[in-house]
C-alpha positions in Angstrom: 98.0 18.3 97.3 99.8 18.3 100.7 102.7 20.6 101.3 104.4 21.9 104.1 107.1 25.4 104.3 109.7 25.6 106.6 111.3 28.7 107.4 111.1 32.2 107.4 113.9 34.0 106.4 113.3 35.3 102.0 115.1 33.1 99.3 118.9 34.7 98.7 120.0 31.7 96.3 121.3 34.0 93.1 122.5 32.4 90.3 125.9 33.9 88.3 125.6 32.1 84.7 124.9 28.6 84.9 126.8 26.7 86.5 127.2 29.3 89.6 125.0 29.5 92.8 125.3 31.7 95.5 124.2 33.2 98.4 123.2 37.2 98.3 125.1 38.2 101.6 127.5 41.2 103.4 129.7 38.2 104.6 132.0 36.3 101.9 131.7 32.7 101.6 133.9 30.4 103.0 133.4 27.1 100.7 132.4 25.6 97.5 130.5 22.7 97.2 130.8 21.1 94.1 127.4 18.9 92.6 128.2 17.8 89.3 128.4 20.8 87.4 127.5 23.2 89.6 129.2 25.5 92.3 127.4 26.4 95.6 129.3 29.1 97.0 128.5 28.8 100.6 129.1 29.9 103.9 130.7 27.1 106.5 128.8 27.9 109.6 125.3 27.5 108.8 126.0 24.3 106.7 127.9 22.4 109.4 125.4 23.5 112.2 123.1 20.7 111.0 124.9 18.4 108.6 127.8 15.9 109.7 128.5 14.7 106.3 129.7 18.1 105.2 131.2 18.5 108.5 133.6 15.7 107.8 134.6 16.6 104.5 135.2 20.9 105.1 138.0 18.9 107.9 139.1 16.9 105.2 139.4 19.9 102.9 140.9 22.2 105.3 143.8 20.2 106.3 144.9 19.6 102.8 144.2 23.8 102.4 141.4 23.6 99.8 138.0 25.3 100.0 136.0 23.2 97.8 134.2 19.5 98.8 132.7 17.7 96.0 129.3 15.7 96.9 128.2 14.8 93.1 127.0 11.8 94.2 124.1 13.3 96.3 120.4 11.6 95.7 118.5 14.2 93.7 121.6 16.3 92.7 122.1 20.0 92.9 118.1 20.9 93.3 118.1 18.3 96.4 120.8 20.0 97.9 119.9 23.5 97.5 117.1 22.4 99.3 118.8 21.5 102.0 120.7 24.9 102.0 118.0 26.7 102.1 116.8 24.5 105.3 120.6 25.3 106.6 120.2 29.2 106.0 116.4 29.3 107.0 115.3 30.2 104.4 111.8 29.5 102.7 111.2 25.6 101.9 108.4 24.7 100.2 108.1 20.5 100.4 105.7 18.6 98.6 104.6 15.7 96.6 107.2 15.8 93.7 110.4 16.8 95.9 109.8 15.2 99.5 111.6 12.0 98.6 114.3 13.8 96.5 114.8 16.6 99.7 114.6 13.1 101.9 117.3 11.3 100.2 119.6 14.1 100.2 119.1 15.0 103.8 119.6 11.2 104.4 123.1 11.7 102.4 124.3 15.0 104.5 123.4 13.3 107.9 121.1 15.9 109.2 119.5 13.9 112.2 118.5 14.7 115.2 122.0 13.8 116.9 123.5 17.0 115.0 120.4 19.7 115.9 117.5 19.0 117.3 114.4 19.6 114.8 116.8 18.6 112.1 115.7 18.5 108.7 115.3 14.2 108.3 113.1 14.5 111.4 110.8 16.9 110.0 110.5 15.6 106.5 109.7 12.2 108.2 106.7 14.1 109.9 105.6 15.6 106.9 105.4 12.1 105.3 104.2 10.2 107.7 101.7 12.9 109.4 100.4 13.9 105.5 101.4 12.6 102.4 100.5 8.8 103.3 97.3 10.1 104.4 96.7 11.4 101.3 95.5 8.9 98.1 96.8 11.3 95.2 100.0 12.3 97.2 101.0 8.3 98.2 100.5 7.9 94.5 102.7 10.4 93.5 105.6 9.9 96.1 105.3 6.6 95.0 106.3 7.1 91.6 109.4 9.6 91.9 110.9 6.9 94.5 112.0 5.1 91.3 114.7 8.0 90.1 116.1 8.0 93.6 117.1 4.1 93.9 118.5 2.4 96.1 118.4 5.0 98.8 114.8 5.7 98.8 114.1 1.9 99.1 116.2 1.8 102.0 114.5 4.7 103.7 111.6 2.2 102.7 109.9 5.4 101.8 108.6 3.6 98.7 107.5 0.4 101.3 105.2 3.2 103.0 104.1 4.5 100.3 102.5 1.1 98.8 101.1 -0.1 102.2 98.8 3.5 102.2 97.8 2.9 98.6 96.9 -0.8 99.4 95.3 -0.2 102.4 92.8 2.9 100.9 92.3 0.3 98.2 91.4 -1.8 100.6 88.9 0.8 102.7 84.9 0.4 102.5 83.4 2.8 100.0 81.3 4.3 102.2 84.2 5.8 103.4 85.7 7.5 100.6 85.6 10.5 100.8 88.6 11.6 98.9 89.3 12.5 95.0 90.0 9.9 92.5 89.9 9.4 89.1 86.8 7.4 87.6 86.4 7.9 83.6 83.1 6.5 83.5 80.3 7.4 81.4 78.2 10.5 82.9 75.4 10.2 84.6 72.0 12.2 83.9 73.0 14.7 87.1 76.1 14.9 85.8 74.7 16.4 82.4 72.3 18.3 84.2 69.6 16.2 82.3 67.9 14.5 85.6 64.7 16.7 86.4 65.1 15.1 90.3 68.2 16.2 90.7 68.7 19.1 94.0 72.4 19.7 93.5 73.9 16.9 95.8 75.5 14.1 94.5 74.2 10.3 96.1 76.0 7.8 93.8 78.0 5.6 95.6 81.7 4.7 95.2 82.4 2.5 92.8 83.9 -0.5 94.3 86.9 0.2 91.5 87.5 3.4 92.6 91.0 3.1 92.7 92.1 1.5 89.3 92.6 4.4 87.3 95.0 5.8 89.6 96.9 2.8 89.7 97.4 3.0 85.8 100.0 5.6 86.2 102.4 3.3 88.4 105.3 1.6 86.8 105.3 -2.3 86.6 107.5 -2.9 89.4 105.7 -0.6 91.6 102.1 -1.8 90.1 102.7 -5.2 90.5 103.9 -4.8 94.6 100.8 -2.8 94.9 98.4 -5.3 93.4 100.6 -7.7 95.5 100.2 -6.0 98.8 96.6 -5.6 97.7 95.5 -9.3 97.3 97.8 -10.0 100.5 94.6 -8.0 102.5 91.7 -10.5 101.3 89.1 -7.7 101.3 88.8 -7.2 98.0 87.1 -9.6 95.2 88.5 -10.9 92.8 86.5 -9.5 90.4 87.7 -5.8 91.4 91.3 -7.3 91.0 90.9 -8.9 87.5 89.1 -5.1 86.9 92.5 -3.6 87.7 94.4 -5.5 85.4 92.8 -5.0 82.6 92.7 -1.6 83.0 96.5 -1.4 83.5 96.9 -3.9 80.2 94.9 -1.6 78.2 96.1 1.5 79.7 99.9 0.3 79.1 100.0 -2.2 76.0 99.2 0.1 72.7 96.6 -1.6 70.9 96.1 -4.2 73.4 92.3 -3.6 72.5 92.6 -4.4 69.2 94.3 -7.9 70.3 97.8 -6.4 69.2 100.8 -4.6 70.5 101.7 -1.2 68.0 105.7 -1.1 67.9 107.8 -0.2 70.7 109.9 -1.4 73.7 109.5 -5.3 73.2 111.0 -6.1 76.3 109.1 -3.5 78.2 105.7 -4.8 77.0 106.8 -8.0 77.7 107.7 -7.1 81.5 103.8 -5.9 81.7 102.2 -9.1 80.0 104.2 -11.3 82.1 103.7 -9.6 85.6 99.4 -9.3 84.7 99.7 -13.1 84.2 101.0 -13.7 86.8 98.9 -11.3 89.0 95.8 -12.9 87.3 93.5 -14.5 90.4 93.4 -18.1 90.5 89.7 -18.0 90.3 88.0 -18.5 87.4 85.8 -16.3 86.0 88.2 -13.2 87.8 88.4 -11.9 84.6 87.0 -12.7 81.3 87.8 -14.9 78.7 88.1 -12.1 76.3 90.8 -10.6 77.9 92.5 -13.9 78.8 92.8 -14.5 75.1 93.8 -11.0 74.4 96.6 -11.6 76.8 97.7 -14.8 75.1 97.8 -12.6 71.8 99.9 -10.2 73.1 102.5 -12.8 75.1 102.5 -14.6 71.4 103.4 -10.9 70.1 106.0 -10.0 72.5 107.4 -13.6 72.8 106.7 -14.5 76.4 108.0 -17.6 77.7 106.3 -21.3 77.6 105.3 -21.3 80.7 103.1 -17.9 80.5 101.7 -18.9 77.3 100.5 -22.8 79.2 99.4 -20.4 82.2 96.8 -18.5 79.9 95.7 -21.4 77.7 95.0 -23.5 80.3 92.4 -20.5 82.0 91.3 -19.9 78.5 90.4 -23.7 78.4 89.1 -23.3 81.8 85.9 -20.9 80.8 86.3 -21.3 77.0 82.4 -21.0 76.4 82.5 -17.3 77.2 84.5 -17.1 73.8 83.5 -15.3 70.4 84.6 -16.6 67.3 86.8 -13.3 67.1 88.6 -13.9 70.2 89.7 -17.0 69.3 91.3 -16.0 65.6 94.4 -15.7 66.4 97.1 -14.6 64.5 100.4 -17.1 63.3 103.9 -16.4 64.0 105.9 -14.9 61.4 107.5 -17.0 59.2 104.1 -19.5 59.4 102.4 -20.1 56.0 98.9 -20.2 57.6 97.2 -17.4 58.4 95.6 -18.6 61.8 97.5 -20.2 65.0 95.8 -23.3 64.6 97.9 -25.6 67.0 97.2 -23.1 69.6 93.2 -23.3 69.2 94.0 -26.9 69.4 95.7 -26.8 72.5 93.0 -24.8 74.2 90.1 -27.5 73.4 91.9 -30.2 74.4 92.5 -27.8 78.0 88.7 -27.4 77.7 87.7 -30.9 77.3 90.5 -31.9 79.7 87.9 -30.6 82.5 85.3 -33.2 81.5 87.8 -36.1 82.1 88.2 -38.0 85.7 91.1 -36.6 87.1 93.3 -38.4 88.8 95.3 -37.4 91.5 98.5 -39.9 93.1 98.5 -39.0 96.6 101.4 -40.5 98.9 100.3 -42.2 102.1 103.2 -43.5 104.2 103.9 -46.5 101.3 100.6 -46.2 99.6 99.6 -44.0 96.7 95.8 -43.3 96.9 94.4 -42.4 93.7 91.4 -39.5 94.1 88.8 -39.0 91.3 86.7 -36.3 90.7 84.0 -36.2 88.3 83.8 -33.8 85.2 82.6 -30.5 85.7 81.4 -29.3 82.2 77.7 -28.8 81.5 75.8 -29.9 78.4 75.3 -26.2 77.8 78.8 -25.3 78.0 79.8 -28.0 75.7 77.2 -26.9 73.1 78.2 -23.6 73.2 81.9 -24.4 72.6 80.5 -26.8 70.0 78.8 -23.7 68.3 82.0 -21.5 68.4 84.6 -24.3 66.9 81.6 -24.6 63.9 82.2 -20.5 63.6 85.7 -20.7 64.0 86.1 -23.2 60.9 83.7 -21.2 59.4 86.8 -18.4 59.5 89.7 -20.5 59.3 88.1 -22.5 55.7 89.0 -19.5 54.3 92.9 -19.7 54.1 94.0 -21.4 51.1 97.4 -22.6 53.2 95.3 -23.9 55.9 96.2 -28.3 55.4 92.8 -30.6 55.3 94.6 -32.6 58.1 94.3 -29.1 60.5 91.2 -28.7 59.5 89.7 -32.4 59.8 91.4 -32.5 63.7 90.2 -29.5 64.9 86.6 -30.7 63.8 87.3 -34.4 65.5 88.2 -32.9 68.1 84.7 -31.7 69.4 83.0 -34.1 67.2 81.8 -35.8 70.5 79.6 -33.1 71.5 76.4 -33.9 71.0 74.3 -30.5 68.7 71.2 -30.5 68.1 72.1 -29.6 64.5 75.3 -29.8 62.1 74.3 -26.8 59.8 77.4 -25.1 61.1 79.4 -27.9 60.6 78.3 -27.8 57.1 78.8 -23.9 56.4 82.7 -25.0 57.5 82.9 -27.7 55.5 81.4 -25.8 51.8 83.4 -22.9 52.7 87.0 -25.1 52.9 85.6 -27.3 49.8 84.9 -23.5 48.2 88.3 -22.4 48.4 90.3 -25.6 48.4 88.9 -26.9 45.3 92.1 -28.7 44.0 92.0 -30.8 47.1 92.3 -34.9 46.2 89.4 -37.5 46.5 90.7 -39.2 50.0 90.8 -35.5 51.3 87.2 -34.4 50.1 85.7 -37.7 51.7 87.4 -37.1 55.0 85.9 -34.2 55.0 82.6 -34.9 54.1 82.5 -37.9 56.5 82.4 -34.7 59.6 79.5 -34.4 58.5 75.7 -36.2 59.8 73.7 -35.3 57.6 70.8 -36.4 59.2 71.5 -33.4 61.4 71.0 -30.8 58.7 67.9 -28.1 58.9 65.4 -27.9 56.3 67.1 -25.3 54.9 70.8 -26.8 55.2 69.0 -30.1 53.4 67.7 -27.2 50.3 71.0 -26.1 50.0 72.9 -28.8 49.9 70.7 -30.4 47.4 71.8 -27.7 45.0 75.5 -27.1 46.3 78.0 -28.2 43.4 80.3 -28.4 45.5 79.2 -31.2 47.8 80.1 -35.0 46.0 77.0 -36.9 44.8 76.9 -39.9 46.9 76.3 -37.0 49.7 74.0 -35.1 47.7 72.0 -38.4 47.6 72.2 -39.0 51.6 70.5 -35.6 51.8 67.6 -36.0 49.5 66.8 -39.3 51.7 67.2 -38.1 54.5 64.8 -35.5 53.6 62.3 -38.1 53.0 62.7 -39.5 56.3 62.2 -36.0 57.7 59.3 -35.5 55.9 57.7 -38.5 56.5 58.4 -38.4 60.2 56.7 -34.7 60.6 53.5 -35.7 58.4 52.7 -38.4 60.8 53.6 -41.5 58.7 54.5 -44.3 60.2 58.0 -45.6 59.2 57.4 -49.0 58.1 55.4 -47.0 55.3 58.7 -46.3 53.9 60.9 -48.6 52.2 63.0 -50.7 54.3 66.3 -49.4 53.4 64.9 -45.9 54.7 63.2 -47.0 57.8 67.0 -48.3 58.7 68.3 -44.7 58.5 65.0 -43.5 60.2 65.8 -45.6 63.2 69.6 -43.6 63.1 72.0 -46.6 62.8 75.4 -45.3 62.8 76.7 -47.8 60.5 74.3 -45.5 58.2 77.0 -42.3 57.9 79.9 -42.6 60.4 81.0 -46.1 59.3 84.2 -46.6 58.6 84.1 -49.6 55.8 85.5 -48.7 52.6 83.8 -47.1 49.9 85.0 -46.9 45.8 86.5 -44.0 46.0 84.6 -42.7 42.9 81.5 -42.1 44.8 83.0 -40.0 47.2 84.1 -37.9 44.1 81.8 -37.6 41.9 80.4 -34.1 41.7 76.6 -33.9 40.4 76.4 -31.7 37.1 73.5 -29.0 37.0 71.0 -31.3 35.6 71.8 -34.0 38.2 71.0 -31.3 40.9 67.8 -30.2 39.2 66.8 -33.9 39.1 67.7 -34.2 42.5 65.6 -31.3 43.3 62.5 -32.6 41.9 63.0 -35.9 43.7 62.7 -33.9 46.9 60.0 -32.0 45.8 57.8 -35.5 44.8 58.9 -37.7 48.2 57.6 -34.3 50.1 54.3 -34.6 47.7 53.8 -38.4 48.4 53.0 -37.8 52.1 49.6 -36.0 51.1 48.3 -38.9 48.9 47.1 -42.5 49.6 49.1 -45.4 50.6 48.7 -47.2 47.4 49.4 -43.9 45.3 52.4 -43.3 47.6 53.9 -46.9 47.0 53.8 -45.8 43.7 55.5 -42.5 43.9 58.1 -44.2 46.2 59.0 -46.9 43.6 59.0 -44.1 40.4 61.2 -41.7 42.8 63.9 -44.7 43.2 63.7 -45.6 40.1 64.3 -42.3 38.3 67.4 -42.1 40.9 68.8 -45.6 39.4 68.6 -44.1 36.3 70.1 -40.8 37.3 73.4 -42.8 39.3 73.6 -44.8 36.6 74.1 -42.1 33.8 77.3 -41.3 36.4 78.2 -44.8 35.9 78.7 -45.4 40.1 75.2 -47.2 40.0 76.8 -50.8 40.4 78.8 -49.3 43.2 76.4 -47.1 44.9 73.9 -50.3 45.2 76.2 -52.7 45.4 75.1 -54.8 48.3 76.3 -57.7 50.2 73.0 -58.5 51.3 72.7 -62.3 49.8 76.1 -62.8 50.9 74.5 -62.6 54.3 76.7 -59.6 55.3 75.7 -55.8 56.2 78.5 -54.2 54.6 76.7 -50.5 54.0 78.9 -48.1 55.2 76.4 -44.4 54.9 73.7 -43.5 53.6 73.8 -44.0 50.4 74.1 -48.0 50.8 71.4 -47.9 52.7 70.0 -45.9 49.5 70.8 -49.4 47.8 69.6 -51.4 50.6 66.0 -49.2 49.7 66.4 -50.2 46.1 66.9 -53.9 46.0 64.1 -54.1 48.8 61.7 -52.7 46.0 63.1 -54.7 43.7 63.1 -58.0 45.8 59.3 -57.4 46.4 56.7 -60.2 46.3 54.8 -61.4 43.0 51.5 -60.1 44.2 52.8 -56.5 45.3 54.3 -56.0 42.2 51.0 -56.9 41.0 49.2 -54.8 43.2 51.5 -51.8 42.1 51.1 -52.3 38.1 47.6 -52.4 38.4 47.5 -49.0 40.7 49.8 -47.9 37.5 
């Protein structure tokens, strides 16, 4: 740390109880100076040799016979202007980081300036700043900081304006020329723990580009944020190293920001920090990441930020949302909310994300003309899968509340629903977990929900559990099992018109197939298979994967047992009429999933020509 001593002559400042100061001396004093509540007994001539103020006010004193000037409203109060006595007297003055701006202030206040002595206190404190504390990256830090208890004055010495220029422009300075201390908590390095065998004793890391962040953690907003300001201003710095600075200030100021909360305390203060990083944030994406972005809206939700912070930070959350965990994106309801999760605000961020992939259109005035400029979406495949992937995890999560409305549920799923994935086992991990604890949920609500579903995207092993999940209504139970077979028969090299013709229909993955939207009886939707439908079921699966290791002939045979024992099974749930009821000879196509096409499959066998049926009785 800088400092600087002026003088020469020994300290005499004695105190007599405390709220006396004096000045050890053969001569009596002559005048009192009163600072708040404190008496400077004083002598005249050394005091009005260098400072006008009090020169004014002994004349003022004098003439109405009184001894004693009160100056209470000095900047930095009595120790400020002892200071400045002792400058007066000559005595010993030490100045440094911590009272140069108080000892300024009140120097300021007493107008000693050059036009009263030459060599005047103001001039040389102005020397000492200027010549060594703003050269210095710990001292301008510091300096900066006790400006803020001496307001307005030290802003209109624009000692704090100094101050922040220094620190911006070090900030700004190539690492290769740092050469001064700073603090960097960073993980130690092998020399650093004496555990490198190469090391010789001198230190060759390089300055991290981030140097200076830590130091800046210590600054107040208001100061932080003209320093960050003044910072950017330059253009030498990325904005990486920018978005680096803020988080370290959010996390270093907002207790339990880490934990995506704020611990009690000054609201209002917290708010003042949330609002100013937000607004600091680069415009940039990918400045900082999306982990912190959504840690920030958590906090503004927390503190109550305004609209227009909160549409800020979910519009650059929607902007890189594939960076997202399904963690991140839990976020927590307003008090006073039944559901556990913020789900409207999830919401708002897809729609932000998917917004990207939309034409944008852009009404730009041209004398009387409005030109309309297009641009073509920007999202990748990849990005949209991953996103895809985290809404699957994040209903995963959110299934769980028991307040949590099917309607929430079944738009948050629609609303990705045209992103193309590879596979919907995610989609179905969200669906069993929300039938799993909503079980009291009606028929229309269970079928919406089920219809999120293609089943014809489920693994091998989504396809085993489903065939055994209770849960799940039979008439999808049944789109499973077939779809298996499809599966199956696709991967063993059959050819598809081996399969019945209802099948090869959902082999050649018409949509009418699952995402129709024709009615359906209820009842199907609904009905829940018992524990020996499923273990039926199961061995149904287990025979269609058998039939594609024997002969055609043997296989037609298997085929047409398999469908039948399923007639029979559907029709002990008395929904056989409706699950096969087809309007085939009415010379419509009215299946609406899979499961008509099941009946489509079944009334193909049973249509079959004379001689086939022959053929397969004798094979019997």
């Amino acid at each position: 740390m800088k400092f600087m001593k002026l003088g020469s002559k020994p300290d005499s400042f004695q105190a007599d109880g405390n709220n006396v100061r004096y000045v050890a001396s053969e001569l009596a004093t002559d005048v009192i100076v009163v600072v708040d509540d404190i008496k400077f007994h004083l002598h005249k001539f050394p005091l009005l040799s260098k400072s006008a103020c009090l020169q004014k006010l002994v004349a003022t004193a004098n003439e109405a016979n009184n001894n004693e000037v009160d100056i209470s409203d000095i900047p930095g109060g009595p120790s400020a202007f002892e200071t400045c006595a002792k400058f007066c007297y000559g005595m010993t003055v030490t100045l440094n980081a911590y009272n140069v701006v108080a000892a300024r202030c009140a120097a300021e206040y007493l107008g000693m300036h050059e036009s009263v002595e030459k060599g005047n206190f103001v001039y040389k404190i102005d020397v000492f700043i200027s010549s060594s504390i703003l050269r210095s990256w710990k001292d301008s830090t510091i300096v900066l900081q006790t400006t803020k208890s001496l307001l307005p004055m030290s802003e209109e010495l624009k000692v704090a304006s100094h101050c922040i220029e220094a620190i911006a422009t070090k900030a700004c300075v190539d690492v290769s020329k740092v050469d001064w201390s700073y603090t960097y908590n960073r993980k130690k390095l092998p020399e650093e723990n004496g555990n490198d065998p190469n090391w010789n004793g001198v230190r060759t890391r390089a300055v991290p580009k981030d140097w200076w962040v830590e130091d800046l953690c210590e600054l107040e907003i208001d100061f932080y944020k003209r320093c960050i300001m003044t910072i950017k201003t330059k253009a030498i710095l990325s904005n990486e190293v920018i978005g680096e600075a803020l988080k370290a200030y959010a996390y270093r100021r907002l207790s339990g920001f880490s934990k995506g909360m704020i611990q009690s305390g000054n609201v209002g203060k917290y708010r003042s920090i949330v609002d100013a990083v937000v607004w600091l944030l680069p415009a940039e994406k990918g400045s900082v990441s999306c982990s912190f972005l959504l840690k920030l809206l958590k906090a503004a939700i927390i503190v109550d930020s305004g609209d227009m912070v909160k549409a800020q930070l979910v519009r650059r959350i929607g902007q890189q949302l594939e960076e997202a965990s399904v963690n991140d994106i839990l976020i927590r309801a307003p008090e006073g909310e039944s559901t556990m999760y913020d789900v409207d605000m999830v919401h708002k961020i897809i729609e932000e994300f998917l917004m990207q992939d939309k034409n944008a259109e852009t009404d730009v005035p041209e004398e009387h003309e409005v030109v309309e400029i297009r641009r073509p979406g920007v999202l990748s495949d990849a990005s949209k899968l991953m996103v895809a992937k985290l809404m699957d995890g994040y209903l995963t999560e959110i299934a769980k509340d028991h307040n949590l409305p099917v309607a929430k549920f079944v738009d948050l799923a629609k609303l990705v629903s045209g992103i193309s994935r590879p596979t919907h086992d995610g989609l179905y991990r969200a669906i069993d977990m929300y039938l799993m604890e909503h079980q009291a949920i009606s028929k229309s609500e269970r079928k919406k929900i089920c219809k999120l579903m293609d089943c014809r995207k489920l693994s091998v092993d989504a396809c085993m559990h489903a065939v055994q999940n209770e849960r799940l209504p039979l008439r999808v139970v049944v789109q499973v099992l077939f779809f298996e077979q499809v599966r199956v028969a696709a991967a063993s090299g059959s050819s598809t018109p081996d399969l019945p013709r209802g099948l090869k229909d959902l082999n050649n993955g018409s949509r009418r197939s699952s995402r129709s939207a024709a009615t359906n009886p209820e009842e199907d939707w609904d009905a829940v298979a018992t524990a020996e439908e499923l273990k039926a079921l199961k061995g149904e699966l287990a025979a269609l994967r058998l039939s594609n290791g024997v002969g055609g002939s043997e296989r037609n045979g298997i085929d047409k047992a398999a469908i039948t024992k399923m007639k029979g099974l559907l029709k002990s749930k008395k929904i056989f009429a409706k699950l096969f009821t087809s309007k085939g000879g009415q010379g419509e196509n009215s299946g609406s999933d899979s499961s008509e096409s099941l009946g489509s499959a079944v009334l193909e066998e049973t249509k079959s020509t004379p001689s086939r049926n022959r053929r397969n009785s004798v094979s019997q």
